[in-house]
N, C-alpha and C positions, 0 to 999 in steps of 0.2 A: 620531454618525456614521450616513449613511444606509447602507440594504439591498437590493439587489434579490433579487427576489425572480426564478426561473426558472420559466419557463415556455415550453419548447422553449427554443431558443438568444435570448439577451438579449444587449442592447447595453446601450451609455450607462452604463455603470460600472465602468467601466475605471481610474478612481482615486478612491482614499481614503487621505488622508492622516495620520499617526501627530498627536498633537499636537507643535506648534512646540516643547516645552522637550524634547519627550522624545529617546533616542540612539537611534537604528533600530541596532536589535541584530544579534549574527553569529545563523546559524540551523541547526539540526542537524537534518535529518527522518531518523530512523532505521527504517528496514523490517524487519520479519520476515518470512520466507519461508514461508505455511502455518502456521503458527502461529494456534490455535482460540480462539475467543474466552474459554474455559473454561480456558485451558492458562496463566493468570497466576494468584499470591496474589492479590494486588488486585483481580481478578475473579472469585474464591471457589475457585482449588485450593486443596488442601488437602496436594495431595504434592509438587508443582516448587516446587524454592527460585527464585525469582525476587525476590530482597532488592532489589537496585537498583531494578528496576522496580519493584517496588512503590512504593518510596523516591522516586521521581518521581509517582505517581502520589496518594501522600501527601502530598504539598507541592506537586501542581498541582490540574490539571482531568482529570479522569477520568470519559471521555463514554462512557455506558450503553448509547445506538443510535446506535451509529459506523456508517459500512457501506465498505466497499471499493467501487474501481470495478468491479469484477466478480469472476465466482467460481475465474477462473484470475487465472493470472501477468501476459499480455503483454496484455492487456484491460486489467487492473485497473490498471497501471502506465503506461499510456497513459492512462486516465482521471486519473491523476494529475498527469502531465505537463503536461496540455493544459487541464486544466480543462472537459471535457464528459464526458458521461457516453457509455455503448457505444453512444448511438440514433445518436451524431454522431462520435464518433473514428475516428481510421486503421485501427486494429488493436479487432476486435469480438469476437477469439475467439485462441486460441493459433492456431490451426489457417483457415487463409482457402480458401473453394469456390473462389476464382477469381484470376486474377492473383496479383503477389506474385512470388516466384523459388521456385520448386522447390528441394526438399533431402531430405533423409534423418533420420528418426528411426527407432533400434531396428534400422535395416535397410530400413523402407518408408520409399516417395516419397511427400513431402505435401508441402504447400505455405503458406509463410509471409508475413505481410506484413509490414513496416517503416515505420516513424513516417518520415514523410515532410520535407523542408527547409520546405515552407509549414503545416508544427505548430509553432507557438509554444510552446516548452516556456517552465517554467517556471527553468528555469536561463539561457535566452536574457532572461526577464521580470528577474530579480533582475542578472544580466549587464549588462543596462542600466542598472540601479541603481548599478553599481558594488562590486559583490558580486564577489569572488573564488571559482568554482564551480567543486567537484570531487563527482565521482561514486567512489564506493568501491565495489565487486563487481558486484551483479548488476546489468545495464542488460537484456537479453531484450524490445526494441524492436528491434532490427537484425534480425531476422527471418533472413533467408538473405544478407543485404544487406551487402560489409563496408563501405560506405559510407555508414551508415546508423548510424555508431558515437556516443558521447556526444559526441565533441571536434567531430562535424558537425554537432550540435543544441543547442549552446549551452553545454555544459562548458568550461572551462578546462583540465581537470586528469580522469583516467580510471586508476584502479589495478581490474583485476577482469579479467573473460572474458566473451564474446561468443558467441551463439548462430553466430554466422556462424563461428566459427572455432572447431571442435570441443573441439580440445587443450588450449585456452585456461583449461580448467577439467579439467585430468585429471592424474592420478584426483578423483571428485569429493571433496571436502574435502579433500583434501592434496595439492595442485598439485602437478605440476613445470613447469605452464606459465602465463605469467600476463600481463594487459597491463599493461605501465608506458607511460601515452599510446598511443601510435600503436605501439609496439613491444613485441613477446614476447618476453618474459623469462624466463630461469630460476628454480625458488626452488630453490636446491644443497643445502637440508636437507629435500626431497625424494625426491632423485633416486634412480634406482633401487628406487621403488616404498617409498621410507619414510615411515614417517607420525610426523613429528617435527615441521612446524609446521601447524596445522590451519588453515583456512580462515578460522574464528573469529580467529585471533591474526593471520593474515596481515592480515584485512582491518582488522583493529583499530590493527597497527603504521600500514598505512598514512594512516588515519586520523589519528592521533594526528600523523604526521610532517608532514601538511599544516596541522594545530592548530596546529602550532609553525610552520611557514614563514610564517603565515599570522597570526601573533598581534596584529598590527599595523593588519591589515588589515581590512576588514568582508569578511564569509567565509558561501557557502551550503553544506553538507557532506550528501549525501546517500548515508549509507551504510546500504548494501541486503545484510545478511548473507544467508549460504543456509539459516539454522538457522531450522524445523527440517524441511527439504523433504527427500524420500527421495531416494537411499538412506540411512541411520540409521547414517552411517558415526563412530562416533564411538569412539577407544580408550579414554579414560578415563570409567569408569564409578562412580566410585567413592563420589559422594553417594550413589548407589540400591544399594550392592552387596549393603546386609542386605535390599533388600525381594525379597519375594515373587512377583518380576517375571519375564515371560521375555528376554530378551535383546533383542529389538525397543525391548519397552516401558523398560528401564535406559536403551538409547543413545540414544531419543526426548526421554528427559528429560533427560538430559543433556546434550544439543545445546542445549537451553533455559538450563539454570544455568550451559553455558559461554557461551552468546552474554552472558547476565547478568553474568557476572564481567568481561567486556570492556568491555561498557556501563559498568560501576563507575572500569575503567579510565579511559575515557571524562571520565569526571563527575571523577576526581579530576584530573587532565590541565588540565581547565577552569579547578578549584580552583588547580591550583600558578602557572600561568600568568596567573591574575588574570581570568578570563575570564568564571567561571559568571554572574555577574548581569547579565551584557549579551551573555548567548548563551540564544536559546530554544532549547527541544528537544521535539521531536515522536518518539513511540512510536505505532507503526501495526505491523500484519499486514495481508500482499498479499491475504487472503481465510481460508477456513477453514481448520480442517482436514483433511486428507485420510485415503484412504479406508485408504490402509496403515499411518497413525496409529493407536494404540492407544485409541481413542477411546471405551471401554465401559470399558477399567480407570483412563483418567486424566480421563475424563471432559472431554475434550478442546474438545466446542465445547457446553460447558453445559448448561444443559436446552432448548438448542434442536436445530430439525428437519434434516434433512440434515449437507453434507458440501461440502469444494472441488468444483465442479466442477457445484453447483446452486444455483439461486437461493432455494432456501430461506434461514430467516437460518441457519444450520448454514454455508452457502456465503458470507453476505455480511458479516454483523456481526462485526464485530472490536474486538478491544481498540485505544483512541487515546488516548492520555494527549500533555497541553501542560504545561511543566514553565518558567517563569523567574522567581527568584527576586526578590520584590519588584514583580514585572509582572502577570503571570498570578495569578489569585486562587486560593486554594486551596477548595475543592470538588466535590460529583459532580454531574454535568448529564444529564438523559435528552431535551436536545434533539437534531434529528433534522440529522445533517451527515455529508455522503460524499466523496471522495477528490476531483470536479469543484471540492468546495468549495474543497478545500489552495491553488490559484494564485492567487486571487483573495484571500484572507485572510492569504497569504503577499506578498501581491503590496503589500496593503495595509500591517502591518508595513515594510514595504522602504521607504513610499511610491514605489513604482516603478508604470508606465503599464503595467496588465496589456492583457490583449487585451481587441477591442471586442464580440469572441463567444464567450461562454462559459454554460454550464449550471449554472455552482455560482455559490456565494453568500460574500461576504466576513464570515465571522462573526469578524471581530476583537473588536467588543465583548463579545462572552460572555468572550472570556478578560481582558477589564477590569473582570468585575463586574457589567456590564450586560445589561439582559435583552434577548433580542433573538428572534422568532419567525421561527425556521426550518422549522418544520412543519408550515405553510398551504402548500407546494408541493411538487410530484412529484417526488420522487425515481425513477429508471426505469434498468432494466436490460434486457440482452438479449442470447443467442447467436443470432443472427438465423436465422431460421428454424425453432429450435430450442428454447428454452426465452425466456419474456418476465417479468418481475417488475415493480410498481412500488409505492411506498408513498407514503402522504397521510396526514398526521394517525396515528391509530390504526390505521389501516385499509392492509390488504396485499392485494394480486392477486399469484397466481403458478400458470405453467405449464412443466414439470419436461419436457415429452415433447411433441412435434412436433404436430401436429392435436388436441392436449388442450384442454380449456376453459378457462379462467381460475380457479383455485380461488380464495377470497374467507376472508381473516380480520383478526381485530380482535386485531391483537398487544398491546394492552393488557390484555386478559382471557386471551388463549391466544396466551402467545410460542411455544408448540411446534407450533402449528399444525397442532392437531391435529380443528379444529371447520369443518370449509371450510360458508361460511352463504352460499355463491354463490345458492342456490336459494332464500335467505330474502329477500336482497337483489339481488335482481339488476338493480333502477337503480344500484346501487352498479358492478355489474361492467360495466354501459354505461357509464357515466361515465367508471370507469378505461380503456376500452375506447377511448373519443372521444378522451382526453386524452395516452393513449400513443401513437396513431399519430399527435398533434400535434406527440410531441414528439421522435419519428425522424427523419432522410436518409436515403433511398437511400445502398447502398455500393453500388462495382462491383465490391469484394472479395466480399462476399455478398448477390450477387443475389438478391429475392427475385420470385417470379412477380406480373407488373403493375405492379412499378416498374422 
């Protein structure tokens, strides 16, 4: 099967077809919210129970330099969507300098943008396949926008809450307000401020109920818990209640072993139903973790540098585990693939007609075994104006703070990034330097001076 490879936005490979004997499978991408690349067994904690996920990640592919499309939410999620990376997407940054609809967070006015009708998601991509698409919780691409919702960008089917419509998610983990489709609903073991069905079980029921309407049918299921994004609302603390923790760091992890035990749910749902071996499933986090994460005692995003919210890998590298039984080979890969990559390699699986412009690359053969170089091209990040990253081979550029330089290192000797050799190589940092501004657009969301 052929590759393109990216370089700025690419054409001409907009389809790859599964082989003729094989059954193009249903397909399950599951998101974590904030969750550190460090915060899994399978990725070397030592104190979150996370058995399921492991348990996927033990009988799939379990990729070593994953990266997110950015080091926030509505960026990183938009780069999934769309298949480009932040030089070329709608939405560059949670927060847009310019245009966009004004709104309120905290109390201040800021200003939001929204995934637009002319972005090709990737639920419009498999939609046309013939794929039955629903979105489960968090969607945070509608910006301030209510028209701007999943069911307008190519979902079938929407159970969760919507940045444009506050209530939609309140209180956070234990609703009393929620979307079914186009309409808010109650959940009445809620209400009046009770915490009886958590967020985790709500989004899981509704998962599981479209499994089942759905058993028949070839199905994309893209459910985006909020575990384990703050506030650290969680009651049941009870895996951690002999540790030595403060009360942050219990409901942190514990938001982890409960999103885990729904995942389990999940997986056995598939089993009753006949389903596991012609349903892939993808394990991802939206970016790192964050800064009010417990991240010194749980060790939260490994022995790498930073945090959400930077482009160090602390901000980008995450855990992605590919899991289908008898399909996907079982082993660990430290090839180099980010969230641009998911439409194009999903799209492939579908054999459905992805888009003609996209920044990622269809690595479906890695998960058949075959070896495939992803790592001869630029992967590139950026809050434009603000912070710039990109990586090639072993070699990282990154700047964390507005008019800084490009620090320069070789993540294969120093993943903490702690040796910046900009000043030993600095054809290196031109290089990087030529090949990132090749491989940006102009936004008019964030304008920057000269374009």
């Amino acid at each position: 099967m052929g590759m393109c490879i990216a370089s700025g936005i690419v054409s001409g490979c907009n389809k790859a077809k599964p082989d003729k004997e094989e059954v193009v499978p249903n397909i399950i991408f599951i998101l974590a919210d904030d969750l550190g690349y460090g915060d899994l067994g399978c990725y070397g904690n030592r104190d979150i129970l996370t058995p399921n996920i492991d348990k996927l990640a033990e009988t799939g592919i379990r990729f070593t330099q994953a990266y997110a499309g950015s080091a926030v939410s509505s960026p990183s999620r938009c780069a999934l969507m769309t298949g480009k990376n932040t030089g070329n997407t709608t939405i560059r940054d949670n927060f847009a300098a310019a245009g966009g609809i004004e709104g309120l967070k905290n109390g201040n006015t800021i200003r939001r943008m929204h995934i637009l009708p002319t972005d090709t998601t990737l639920a419009t991509v498999l939609g046309n396949a013939g794929y039955r698409t629903c979105i489960v919780n968090k969607w945070h691409l509608d910006g301030f926008n209510p028209e701007a919702t999943p069911l307008n960008r190519g979902f079938d089917e929407f159970y969760g809450w919507l940045v444009s419509t506050p209530h939609s998610n309140d209180p956070y983990y234990y609703p009393y307000y929620r979307f079914s489709n186009d309409s808010l609903v109650n959940i009445e073991e809620n209400a009046g401020g009770k915490h009886v069905l958590h967020n985790n079980e709500i989004s899981t029921n509704e998962a599981i109920s479209f499994i089942r309407r759905n058993s028949k049918n070839k199905f994309f299921l893209y459910l985006a818990y909020d575990s384990p994004h703050e506030p650290y609302v969680m009651d049941d603390t009870s895996w951690y209640d002999d540790k030595d923790w403060d009360l942050n760091t219990k409901r942190y992890a514990s938001l982890i072993t409960h999103m885990d035990q729904r995942i389990g749910r999940i997986m056995d749902e598939l089993e009753n139903l006949g389903l596991r071996e012609n349903t892939l499933i993808i394990f991802a986090s939206d970016n790192g973790a964050a800064i009010q994460a417990p991240l010194e005692v749980l060790h939260c995003n490994g022995n790498l540098r930073g945090r959400k919210a930077l482009l160090y890998e602390g901000g980008i590298r995450i855990p992605f585990i590919v899991n289908q039984p008898g399909k996907v080979s079982t082993r660990t890969l430290d090839n180099l693939i980010y969230f641009p990559d998911v439409l194009p390699t999903l799209a492939a699986v579908a054999d459905a007609e992805a888009p003609s412009k996209m920044n990622g690359i269809n690595f479906l053969p890695l998960l058949k075994g075959e070896e495939v170089d992803t790592d001869n091209r630029l992967l590139y990040w950026e809050f434009p104006g603000k912070q710039y990253a990109a990586r090639k081979g072993d070699w990282k550029v990154v700047s964390v703070k507005a008019g800084t330089p490009l620090e320069l290192y070789n993540l294969k000797e120093d993943v903490g990034e702690t040796n910046n050799l900009a000043e030993v190589y600095p054809e290196k940092v031109a290089h990087f330097t030529r090949e990132m501004k090749a491989m940006r657009t102009p936004s008019p969301n964030w304008p920057l001076e000269g374009e």
